[in-house]
NUKOLTI-983497 format. One record per residue (C-alpha): residue in one letter; chain; y, z, x. Coordinates in steps of 0.05 Angstrom, whole numbers. Layout:
residues N
+----+----+--------+--------+--------+
! aa ! ch !      Y !      Z !      X !
+----+----+--------+--------+--------+
!  A !  A !      Y !      Z !      X !
...
+----+----+--------+--------+--------+
//
This chain:
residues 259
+----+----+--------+--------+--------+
! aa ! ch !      Y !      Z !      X !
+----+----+--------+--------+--------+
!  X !  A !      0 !      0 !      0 !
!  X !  A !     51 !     11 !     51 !
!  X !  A !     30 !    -47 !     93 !
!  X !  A !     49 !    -82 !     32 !
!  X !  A !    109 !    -51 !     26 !
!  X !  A !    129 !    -61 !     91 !
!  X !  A !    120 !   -139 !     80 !
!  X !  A !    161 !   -139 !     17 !
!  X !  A !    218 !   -109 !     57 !
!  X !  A !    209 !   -157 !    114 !
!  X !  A !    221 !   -211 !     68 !
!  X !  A !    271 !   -188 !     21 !
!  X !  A !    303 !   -171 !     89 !
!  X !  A !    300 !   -246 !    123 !
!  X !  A !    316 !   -277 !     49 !
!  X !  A !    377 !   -221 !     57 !
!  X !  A !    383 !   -246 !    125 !
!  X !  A !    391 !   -315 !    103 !
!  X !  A !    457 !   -299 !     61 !
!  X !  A !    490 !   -256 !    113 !
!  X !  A !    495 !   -322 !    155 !
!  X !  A !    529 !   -357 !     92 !
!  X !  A !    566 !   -300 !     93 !
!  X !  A !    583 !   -307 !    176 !
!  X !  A !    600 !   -378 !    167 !
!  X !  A !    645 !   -381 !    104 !
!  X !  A !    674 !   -321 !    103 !
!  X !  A !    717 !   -335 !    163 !
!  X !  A !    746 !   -402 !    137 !
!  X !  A !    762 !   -367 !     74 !
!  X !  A !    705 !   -405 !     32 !
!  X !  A !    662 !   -375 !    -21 !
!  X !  A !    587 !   -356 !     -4 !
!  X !  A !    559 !   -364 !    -69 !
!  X !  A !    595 !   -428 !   -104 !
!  X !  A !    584 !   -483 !    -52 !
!  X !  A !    519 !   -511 !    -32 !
!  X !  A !    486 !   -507 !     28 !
!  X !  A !    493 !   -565 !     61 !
!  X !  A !    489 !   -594 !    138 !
!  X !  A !    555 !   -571 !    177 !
!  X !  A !    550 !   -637 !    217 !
!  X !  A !    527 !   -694 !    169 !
!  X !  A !    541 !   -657 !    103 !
!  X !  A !    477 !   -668 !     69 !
!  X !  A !    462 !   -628 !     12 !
!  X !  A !    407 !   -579 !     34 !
!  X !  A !    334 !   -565 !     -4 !
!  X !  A !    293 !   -513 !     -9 !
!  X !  A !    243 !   -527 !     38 !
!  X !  A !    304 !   -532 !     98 !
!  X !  A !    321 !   -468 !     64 !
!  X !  A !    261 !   -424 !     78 !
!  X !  A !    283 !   -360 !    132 !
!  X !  A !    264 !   -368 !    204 !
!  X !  A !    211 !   -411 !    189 !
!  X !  A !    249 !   -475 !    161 !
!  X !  A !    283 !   -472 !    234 !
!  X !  A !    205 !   -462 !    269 !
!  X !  A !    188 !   -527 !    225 !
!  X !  A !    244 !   -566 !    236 !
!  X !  A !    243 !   -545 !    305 !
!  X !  A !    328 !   -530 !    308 !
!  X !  A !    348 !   -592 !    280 !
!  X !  A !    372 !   -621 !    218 !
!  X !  A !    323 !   -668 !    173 !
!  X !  A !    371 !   -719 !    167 !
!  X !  A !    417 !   -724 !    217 !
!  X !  A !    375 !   -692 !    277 !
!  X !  A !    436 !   -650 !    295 !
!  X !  A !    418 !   -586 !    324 !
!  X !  A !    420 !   -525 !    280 !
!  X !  A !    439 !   -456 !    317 !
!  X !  A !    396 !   -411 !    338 !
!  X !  A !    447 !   -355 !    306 !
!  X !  A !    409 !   -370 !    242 !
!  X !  A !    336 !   -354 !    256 !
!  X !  A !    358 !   -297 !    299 !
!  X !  A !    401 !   -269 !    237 !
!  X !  A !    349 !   -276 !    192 !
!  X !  A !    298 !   -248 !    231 !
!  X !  A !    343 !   -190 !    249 !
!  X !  A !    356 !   -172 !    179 !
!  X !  A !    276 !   -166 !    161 !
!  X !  A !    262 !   -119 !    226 !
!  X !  A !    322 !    -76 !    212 !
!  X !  A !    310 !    -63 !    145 !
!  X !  A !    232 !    -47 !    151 !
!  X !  A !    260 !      6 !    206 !
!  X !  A !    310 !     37 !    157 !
!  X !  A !    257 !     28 !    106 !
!  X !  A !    211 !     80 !    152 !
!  X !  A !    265 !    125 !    167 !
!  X !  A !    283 !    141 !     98 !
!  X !  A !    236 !    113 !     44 !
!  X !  A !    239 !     99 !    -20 !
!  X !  A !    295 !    151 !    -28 !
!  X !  A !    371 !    138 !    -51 !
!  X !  A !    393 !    136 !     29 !
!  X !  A !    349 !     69 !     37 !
!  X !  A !    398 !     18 !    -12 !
!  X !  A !    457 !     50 !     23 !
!  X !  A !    439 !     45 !     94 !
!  X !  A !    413 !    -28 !     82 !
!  X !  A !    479 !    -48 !     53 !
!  X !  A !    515 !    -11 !    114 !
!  X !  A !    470 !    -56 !    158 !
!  X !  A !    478 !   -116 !    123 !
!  X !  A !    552 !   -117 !    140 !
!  X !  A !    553 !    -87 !    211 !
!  X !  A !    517 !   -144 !    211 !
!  X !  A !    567 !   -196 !    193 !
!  X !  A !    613 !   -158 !    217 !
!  X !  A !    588 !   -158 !    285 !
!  X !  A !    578 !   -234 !    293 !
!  X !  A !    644 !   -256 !    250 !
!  X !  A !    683 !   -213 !    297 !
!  X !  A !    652 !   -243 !    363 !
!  X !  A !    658 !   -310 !    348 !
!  X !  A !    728 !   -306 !    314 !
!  X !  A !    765 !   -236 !    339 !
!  X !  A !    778 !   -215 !    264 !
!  X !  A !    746 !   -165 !    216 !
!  X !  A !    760 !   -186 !    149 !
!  X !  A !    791 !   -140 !    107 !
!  X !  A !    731 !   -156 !     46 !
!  X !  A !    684 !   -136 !     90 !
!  X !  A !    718 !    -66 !    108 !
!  X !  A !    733 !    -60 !     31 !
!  X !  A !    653 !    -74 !     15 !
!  X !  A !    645 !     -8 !     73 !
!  X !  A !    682 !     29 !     33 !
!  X !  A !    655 !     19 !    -40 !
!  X !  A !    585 !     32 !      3 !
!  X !  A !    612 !     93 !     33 !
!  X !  A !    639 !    118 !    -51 !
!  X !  A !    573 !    103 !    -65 !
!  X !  A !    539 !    146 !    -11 !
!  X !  A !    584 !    203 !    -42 !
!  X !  A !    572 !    186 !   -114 !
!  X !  A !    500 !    201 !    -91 !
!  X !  A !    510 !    262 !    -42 !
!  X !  A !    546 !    301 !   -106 !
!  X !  A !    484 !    286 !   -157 !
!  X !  A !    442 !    310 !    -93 !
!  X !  A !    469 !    369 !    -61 !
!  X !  A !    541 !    371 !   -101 !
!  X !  A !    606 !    390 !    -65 !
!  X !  A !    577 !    422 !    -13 !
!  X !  A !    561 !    355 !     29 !
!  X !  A !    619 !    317 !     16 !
!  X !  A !    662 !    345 !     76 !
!  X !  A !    610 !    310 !    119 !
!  X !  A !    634 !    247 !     98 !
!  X !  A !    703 !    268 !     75 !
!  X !  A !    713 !    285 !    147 !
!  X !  A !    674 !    226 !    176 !
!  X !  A !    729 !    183 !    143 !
!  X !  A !    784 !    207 !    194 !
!  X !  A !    735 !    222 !    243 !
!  X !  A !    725 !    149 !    254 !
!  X !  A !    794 !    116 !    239 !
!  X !  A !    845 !    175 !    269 !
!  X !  A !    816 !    165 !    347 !
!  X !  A !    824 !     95 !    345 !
!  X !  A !    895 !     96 !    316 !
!  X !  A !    917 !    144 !    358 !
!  X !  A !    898 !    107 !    423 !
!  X !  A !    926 !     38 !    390 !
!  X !  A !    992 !     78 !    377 !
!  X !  A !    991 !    102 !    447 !
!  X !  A !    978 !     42 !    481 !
!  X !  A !   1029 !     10 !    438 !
!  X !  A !   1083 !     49 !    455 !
!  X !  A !   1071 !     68 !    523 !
!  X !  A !   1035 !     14 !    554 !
!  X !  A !   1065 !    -40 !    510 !
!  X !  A !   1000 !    -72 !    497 !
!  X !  A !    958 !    -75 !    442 !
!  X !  A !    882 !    -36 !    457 !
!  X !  A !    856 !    -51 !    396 !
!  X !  A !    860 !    -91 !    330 !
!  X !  A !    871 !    -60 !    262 !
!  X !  A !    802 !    -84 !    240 !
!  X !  A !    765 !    -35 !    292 !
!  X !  A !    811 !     24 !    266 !
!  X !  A !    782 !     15 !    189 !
!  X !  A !    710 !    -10 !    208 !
!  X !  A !    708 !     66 !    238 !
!  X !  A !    742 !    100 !    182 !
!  X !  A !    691 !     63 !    138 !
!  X !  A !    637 !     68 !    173 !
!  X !  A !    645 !    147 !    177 !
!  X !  A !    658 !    153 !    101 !
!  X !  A !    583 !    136 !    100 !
!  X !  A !    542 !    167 !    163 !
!  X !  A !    595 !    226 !    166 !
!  X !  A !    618 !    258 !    224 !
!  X !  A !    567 !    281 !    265 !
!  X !  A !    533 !    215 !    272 !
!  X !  A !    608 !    193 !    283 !
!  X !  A !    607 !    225 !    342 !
!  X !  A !    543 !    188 !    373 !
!  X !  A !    578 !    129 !    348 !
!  X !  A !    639 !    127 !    394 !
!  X !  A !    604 !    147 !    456 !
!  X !  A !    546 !     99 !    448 !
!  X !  A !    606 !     38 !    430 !
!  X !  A !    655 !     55 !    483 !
!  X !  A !    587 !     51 !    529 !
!  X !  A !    564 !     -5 !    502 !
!  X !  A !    628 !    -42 !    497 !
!  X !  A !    642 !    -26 !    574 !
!  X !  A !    577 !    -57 !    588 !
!  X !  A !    582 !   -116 !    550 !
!  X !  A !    658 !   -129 !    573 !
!  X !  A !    628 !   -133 !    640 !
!  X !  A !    573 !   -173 !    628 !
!  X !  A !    626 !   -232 !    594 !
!  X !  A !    662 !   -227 !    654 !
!  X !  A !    603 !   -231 !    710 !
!  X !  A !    577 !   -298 !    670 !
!  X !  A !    647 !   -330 !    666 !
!  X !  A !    650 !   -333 !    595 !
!  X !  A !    711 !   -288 !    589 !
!  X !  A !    767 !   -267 !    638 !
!  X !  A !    800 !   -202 !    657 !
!  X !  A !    859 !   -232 !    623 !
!  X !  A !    817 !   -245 !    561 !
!  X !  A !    816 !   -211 !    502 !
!  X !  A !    747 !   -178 !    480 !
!  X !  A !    716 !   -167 !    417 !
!  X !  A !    701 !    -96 !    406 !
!  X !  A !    673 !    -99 !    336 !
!  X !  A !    604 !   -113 !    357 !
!  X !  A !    602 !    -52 !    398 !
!  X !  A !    619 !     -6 !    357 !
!  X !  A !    574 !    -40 !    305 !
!  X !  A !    516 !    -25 !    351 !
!  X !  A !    542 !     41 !    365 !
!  X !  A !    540 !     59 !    288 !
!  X !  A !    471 !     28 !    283 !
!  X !  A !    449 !     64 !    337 !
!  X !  A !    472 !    134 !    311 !
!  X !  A !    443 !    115 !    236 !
!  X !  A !    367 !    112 !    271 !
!  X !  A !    379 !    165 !    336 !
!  X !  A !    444 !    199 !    321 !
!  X !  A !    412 !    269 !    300 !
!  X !  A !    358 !    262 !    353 !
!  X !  A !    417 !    253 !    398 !
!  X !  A !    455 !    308 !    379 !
!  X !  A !    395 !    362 !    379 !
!  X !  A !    374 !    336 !    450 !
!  X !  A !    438 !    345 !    471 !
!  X !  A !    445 !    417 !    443 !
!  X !  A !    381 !    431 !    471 !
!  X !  A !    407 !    430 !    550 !
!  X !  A !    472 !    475 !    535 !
+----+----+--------+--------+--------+
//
C-alpha cells in the first residue's frame, strides 16, 4: 500500500512538475499558464499529448521537437523529475497529515521561484503573494490544531525572514550606496517564514548565505558571471528554505547538543 502510494505521489508530482515549467516559462513574459496551448517555442506547433507526457516524452523524443527537430531543454525533464522526488520525500516526512498539501505547495514555488529568478533576476510579485496565501493557510490550520498557542511561531517567522534582509539592503543602500539585494529576496523570506516559522528560519539563512557564497563562486571560476556581475540570490535561499523544511530541526537539536 505505501509503495503504491509512493508512486501516486511520484506522478502527481512530475504531472505537477510539468506545470511548474509552464509556470517558469510564461510567467516571466507576463503570459497566462493555463489559457494558451502548449506549443513548440521554436516552430510554434501546437503540442499533443503524447509530446506532453513528464520526463518521458523528452526520453522518447530524445530532446527534440517532433516537428521541427529543435532541441528542447533539458530544464524540462529535470523540473519534472524534480517535482516527483521532492514531493515523495515530503510525502515521507509528514504523511498523509494537513502539513503534506502545505509543504508541497511551498515547494512547488521555491521551485519556480528558484529557476525564474536565475534565469531572469526577478521574483514576481504573484508568486510571493501565492507564499503568502500558503503561509494563511498553514495558520488557518495550526489554530484548528493546536489554537493560539502556535501561531507566534509563524507570526514571528514572518519578520524573522523579511526584517534581516531589509535591514542589510537599507544599510548597504545608504552607506555603501549600492544595492545588496532586490526587494524580491526581502518578501520570498518574510513569506517563506510565515509558513516554516522561525526556528527553521534560522537554518534557512545560514544554509542560503552558505550556499549562495558557494555558488557565487562557482559562476565566477567557470566564466559564466563576473565579479562585476550581478547574482541571483533567490535560488539560494530557496535551497536554504528547502533544506531547513527536511533537516532544519535535526539541525537545530544537533547543534544544541555540543553547547
Amino acid at each position: 500500500m505505501e509503495l503504491f502510494i509512493g508512486i501516486f505521489i511520484f506522478v502527481f508530482g512530475i504531472i505537477i512538475g510539468s506545470f511548474l515549467n509552464v509556470c517558469i516559462y510564461r510567467i516571466p513574459m507576463d503570459k497566462s499558464v493555463v489559457t494558451h496551448p502548449s506549443c513548440c517555442t521554436v516552430c510554434g506547433a501546437r503540442l499533443t499529448a503524447l509530446d506532453m507526457i513528464p520526463v518521458f516524452s523528452y526520453l522518447f523524443l530524445r530532446g527534440k521537437c517532433r516537428h521541427c527537430g529543435a532541441k528542447i531543454s533539458a530544464i524540462y525533464p529535470v523540473v519534472e523529475a524534480l517535482t516527483g522526488v521532492l514531493y515523495v520525500l515530503l510525502y515521507i516526512k509528514f504523511g498523509m497529515s494537513w502539513l503534506l498539501p502545505v509543504n508541497l505547495a511551498l515547494v512547488s514555488l521555491l521551485i519556480v521561484i528558484s529557476f525564474i529568478d536565475y534565469k531572469h533576476m526577478i521574483i514576481p510579485d504573484g508568486l510571493i503573494i501565492a507564499l503568502l496565501i500558503t503561509g494563511v493557510i498553514q495558520l488557518a490550520a495550526t489554530f484548528l490544531a493546536d489554537g493560539f498557542d502556535s501561531w507566534s511561531v509563524y507570526i514571528i517567522g514572518f519578520f524573522a525572514g523579511g526584517v534581516p534582509l531589509l535591514l542589510i539592503a537599507l544599510l548597504c543602500m545608504y552607506v555603501l550606496k549600492k544595492e545588496a539585494f532586490g526587494g524580491g529576496d526581502i518578501k520570498l523570506m518574510a513569506s517563506a517564514g510565515l509558513i516554516i516559522g522561525w526556528k527553521l528560519m534560522i537554518t534557512a539563512y545560514l544554509i542560503g548565505i552558505i550556499t549562495g557564497a558557494l555558488f557565487s563562486v562557482l559562476l565566477i571560476v567557470a566564466g559564466r558571471k563576473t565579479r562585476k556581475d550581478e547574482i541571483p540570490f533567490g535560488p539560494s535561499l530557496c535551497f536554504g528554505i528547502l533544506c531547513s523544511v527536511f533537516f532544519g530541526n535535526w539541525l537545530i537539536d544537533w547543534y544544541l547538543g555540543l553547547l
